[in-house]
C-alpha positions in Angstrom: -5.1 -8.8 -45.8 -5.0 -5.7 -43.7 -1.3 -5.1 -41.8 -1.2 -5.5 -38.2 -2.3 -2.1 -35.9 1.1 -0.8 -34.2 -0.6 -1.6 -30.6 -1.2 -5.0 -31.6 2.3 -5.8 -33.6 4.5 -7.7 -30.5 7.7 -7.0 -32.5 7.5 -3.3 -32.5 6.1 -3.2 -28.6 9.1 -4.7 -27.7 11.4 -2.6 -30.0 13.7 0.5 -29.0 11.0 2.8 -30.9 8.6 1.8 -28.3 10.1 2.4 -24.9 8.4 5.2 -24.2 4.7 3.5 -24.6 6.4 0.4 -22.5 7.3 2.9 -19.6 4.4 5.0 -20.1 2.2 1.5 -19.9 4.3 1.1 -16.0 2.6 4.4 -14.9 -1.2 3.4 -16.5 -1.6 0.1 -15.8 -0.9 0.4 -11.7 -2.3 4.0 -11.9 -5.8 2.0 -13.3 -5.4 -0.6 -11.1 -5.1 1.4 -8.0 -8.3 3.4 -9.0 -10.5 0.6 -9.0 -8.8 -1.2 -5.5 -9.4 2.0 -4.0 -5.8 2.5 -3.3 -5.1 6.3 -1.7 -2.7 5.0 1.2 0.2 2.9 1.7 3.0 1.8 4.5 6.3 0.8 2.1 8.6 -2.0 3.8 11.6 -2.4 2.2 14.3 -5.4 3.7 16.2 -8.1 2.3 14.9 -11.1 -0.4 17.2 -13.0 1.1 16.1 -13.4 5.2 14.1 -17.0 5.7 11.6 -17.5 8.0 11.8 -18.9 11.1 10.5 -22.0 9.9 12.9 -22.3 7.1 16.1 -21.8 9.2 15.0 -24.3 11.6 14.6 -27.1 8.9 18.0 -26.0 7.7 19.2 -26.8 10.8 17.6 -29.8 10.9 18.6 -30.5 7.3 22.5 -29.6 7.9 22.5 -31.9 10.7 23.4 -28.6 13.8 23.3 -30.3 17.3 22.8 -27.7 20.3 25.6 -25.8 21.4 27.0 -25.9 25.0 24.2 -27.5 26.2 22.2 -24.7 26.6 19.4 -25.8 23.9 20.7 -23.1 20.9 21.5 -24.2 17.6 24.9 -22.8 15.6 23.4 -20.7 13.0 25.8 -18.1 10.4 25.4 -16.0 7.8 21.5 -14.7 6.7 20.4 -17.4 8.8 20.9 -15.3 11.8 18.5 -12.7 10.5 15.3 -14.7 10.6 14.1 -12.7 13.5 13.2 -9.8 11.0 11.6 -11.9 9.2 9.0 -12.8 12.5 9.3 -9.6 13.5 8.6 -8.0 10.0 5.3 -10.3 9.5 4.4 -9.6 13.3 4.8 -5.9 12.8 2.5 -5.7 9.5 -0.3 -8.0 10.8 -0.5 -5.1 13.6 -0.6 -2.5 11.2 -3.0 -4.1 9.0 -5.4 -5.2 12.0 -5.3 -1.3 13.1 -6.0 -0.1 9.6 -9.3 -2.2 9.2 -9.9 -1.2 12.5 -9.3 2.4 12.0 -10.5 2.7 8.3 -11.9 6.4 7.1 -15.3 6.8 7.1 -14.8 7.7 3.5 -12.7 4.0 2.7 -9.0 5.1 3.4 -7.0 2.1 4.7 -3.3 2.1 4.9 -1.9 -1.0 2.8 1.1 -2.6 3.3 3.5 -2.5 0.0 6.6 -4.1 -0.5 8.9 -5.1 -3.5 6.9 -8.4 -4.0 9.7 -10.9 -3.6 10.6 -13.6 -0.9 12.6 -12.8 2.8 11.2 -9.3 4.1 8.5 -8.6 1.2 7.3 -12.1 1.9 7.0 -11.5 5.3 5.4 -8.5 5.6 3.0 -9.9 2.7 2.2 -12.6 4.5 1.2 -10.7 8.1 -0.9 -8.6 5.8 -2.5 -11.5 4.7 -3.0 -13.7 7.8 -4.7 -10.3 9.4 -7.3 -10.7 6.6 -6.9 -7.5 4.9 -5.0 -7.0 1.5 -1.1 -5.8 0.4 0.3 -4.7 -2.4 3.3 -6.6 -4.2 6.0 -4.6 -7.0 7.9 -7.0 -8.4 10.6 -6.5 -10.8 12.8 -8.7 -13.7 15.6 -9.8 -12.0 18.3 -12.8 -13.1 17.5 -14.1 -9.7 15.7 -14.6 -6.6 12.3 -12.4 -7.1 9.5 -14.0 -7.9 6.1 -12.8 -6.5 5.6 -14.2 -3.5 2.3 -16.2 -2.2 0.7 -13.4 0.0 0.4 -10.6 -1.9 -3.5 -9.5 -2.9 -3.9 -11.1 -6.6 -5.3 -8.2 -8.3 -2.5 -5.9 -6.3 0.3 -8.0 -7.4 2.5 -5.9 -10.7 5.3 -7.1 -12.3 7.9 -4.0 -13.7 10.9 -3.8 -16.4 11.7 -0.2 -15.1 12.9 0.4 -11.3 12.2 3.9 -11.8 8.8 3.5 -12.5 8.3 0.7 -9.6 10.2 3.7 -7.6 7.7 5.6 -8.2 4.9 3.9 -7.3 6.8 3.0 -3.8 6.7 6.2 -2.8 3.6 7.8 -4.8 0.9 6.8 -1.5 3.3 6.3 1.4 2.4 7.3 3.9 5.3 5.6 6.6 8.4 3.4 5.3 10.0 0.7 7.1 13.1 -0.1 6.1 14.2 -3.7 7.7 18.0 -4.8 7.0 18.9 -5.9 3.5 21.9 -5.3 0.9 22.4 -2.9 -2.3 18.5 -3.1 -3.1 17.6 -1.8 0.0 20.2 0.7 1.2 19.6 2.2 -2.9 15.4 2.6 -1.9 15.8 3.9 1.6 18.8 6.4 -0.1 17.0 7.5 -2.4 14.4 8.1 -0.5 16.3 10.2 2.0 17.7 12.0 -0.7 14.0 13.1 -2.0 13.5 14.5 0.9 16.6 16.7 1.9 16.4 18.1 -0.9 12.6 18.6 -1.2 11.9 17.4 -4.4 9.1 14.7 -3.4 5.8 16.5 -2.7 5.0 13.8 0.3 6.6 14.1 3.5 7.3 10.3 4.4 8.5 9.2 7.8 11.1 6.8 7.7 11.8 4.2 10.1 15.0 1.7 10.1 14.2 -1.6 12.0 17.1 -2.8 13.9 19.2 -0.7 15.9 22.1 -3.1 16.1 22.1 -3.4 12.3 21.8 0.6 11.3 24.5 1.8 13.9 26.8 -0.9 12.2 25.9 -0.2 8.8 26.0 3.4 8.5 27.3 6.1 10.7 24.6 8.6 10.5 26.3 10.8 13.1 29.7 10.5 11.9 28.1 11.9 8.2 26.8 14.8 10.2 30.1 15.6 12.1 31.9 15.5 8.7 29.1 18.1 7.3 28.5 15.7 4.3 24.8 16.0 6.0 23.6 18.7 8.3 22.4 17.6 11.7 18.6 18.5 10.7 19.1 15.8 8.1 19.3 13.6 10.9 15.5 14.2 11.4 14.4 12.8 8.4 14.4 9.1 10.0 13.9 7.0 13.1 15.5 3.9 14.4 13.7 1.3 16.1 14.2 -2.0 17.7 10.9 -3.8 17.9 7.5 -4.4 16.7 6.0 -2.0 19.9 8.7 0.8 19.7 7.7 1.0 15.9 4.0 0.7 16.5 4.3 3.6 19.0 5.5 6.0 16.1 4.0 4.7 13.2 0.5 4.7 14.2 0.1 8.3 15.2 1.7 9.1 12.0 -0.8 7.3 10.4 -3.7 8.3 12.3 -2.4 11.7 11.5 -2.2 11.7 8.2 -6.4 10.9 8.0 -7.0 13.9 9.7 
C-alpha cells in the first residue's frame, strides 16, 4: 500500500510544520477566486457584528414588552439597540453604491464591490443593500468563539472563510478603493487603525480614502484633534480621513473618488 502524499495527509495539514502552506493557501485561494469573479475594485465597510436591524430591535421591543414613552409614540430603547439606525443607514448607503457601480461599470468590466468582514450587524447590512440592488459583495469571515458566522447576503462564490486576520487584512485592503468605517468596538477601531497607520507612514502602495460614518459617534470616541494638539499625530495626519453623517454627505465624497479612480 503506497503512504499517503503530504498534500493529501489531514494530520500533517493541520500540523505546526504546515503553517506556512495553511497561510500561503489564505493568499491563493481568494487570489484564484478573485481572478475568475473579475474582482479589481472594492469599497471595505467595516462596523460593528453586533448592531440589529431595524426590524430586529422593534420585535425586541415588542418581545420585552416596552410601551411608548411620554406619549409621544417613542419606544425606551438602551444599549446597541440604539444603533440600529447604522444598520438602515449602512444597507441604504451600499445599495446606492452598488446601483451607481452597475450603472457606472468600465467599459473594460471594473465595478466597485462592496466588501465587509462577512458577519452579522454592519457586514450584514451592507451585504444585504448589495444584494437587494442586484449586484454582488464580497464576505471575509473569520474563526471566532462567537458571533460571526457568514451572513445570508454575501455573493456565494465571494463568500471566504480565514484562520489568519492578517491574511483577511490583507485582502481588505488589497482592491480598496474607499473604506467606510461605521461604529463598532475593538474589531473595528483595530481595522480602521491599522489602516490609518498604513498610510502615515506610507507603507501600503494604495492610497485609500477613509470615511467614519457618524459624527456623533467619532467626536466621542476619539479625539482626533486633541492627538494632533499633543503632536502624537501631525495635523496633515488629520487628512487621511473624513467624517460624515449620512448616506448623501457620504455619497457626495465617495463617488467622485470612485469615479476617479477609473480614470
Amino acid at each position: 500500500m503506497r503512504p499517503r502524499k503530504a498534500f493529501e495527509n489531514r494530520e500533517f495539514l493541520h500540523g505546526d510544520a504546515a503553517r506556512p502552506m495553511r497561510i500561503l493557501a489564505e493568499y491563493l485561494y481568494p487570489y484564484e477566486r478573485f481572478k475568475q469573479e473579475n474582482v479589481t475594485d472594492t469599497v471595505v465597510i467595516f462596523g460593528s457584528a453586533r448592531v440589529p436591524s431595524q426590524e430586529e430591535t422593534d420585535a425586541r421591543r415588542k418581545e420585552n414588552g416596552d410601551k411608548p414613552k411620554n406619549g409621544n409614540g417613542k419606544q425606551p430603547v438602551s444599549g446597541i439597540m440604539n444603533f440600529s439606525a447604522y444598520y438602515e443607514q449602512a444597507r441604504e448607503l451600499s445599495h446606492k453604491i452598488t446601483e451607481w457601480s452597475m450603472k457606472h461599470a468600465h467599459p473594460r468590466g471594473r465595478k466597485f464591490l462592496i466588501t465587509t468582514g462577512g458577519g452579522p450587524g454592519i457586514m450584514e447590512a451592507s451585504n444585504r443593500g448589495a444584494h437587494e440592488a442586484g449586484g454582488k459583495s464580497i464576505g471575509l469571515n473569520i474563526e471566532l468563539p462567537r458571533e460571526q458566522m457568514p451572513n445570508p447576503f454575501i455573493t456565494a462564490d465571494l463568500n471566504f472563510d480565514f484562520h489568519y486576520f492578517f491574511t483577511r487584512k490583507f485582502w481588505f485592503l488589497y482592491y480598496a478603493r474607499a473604506l467606510i468605517v461605521f461604529p463598532g468596538g475593538f474589531g473595528t477601531l483595530d481595522e480602521l487603525f491599522e489602516t490609518l497607520t498604513l498610510q502615515q507612514t506610507k507603507t501600503i502602495k494604495n492610497k485609500i480614502p477613509v470615511f467614519l460614518f457618524g459624527r456623533h459617534f467619532w467626536n466621542r470616541i476619539v479625539d482626533f484633534s486633541f492627538l494632533a494638539e499633543a503632536g502624537m499625530i501631525s495635523e496633515a495626519d488629520l487628512k487621511l480621513f473624513r467624517i460624515v453623517d449620512s448616506v448623501d454627505e457620504a455619497l457626495d465624497y465617495i463617488l467622485p473618488v470612485l469615479q476617479a479612480s477609473m480614470e
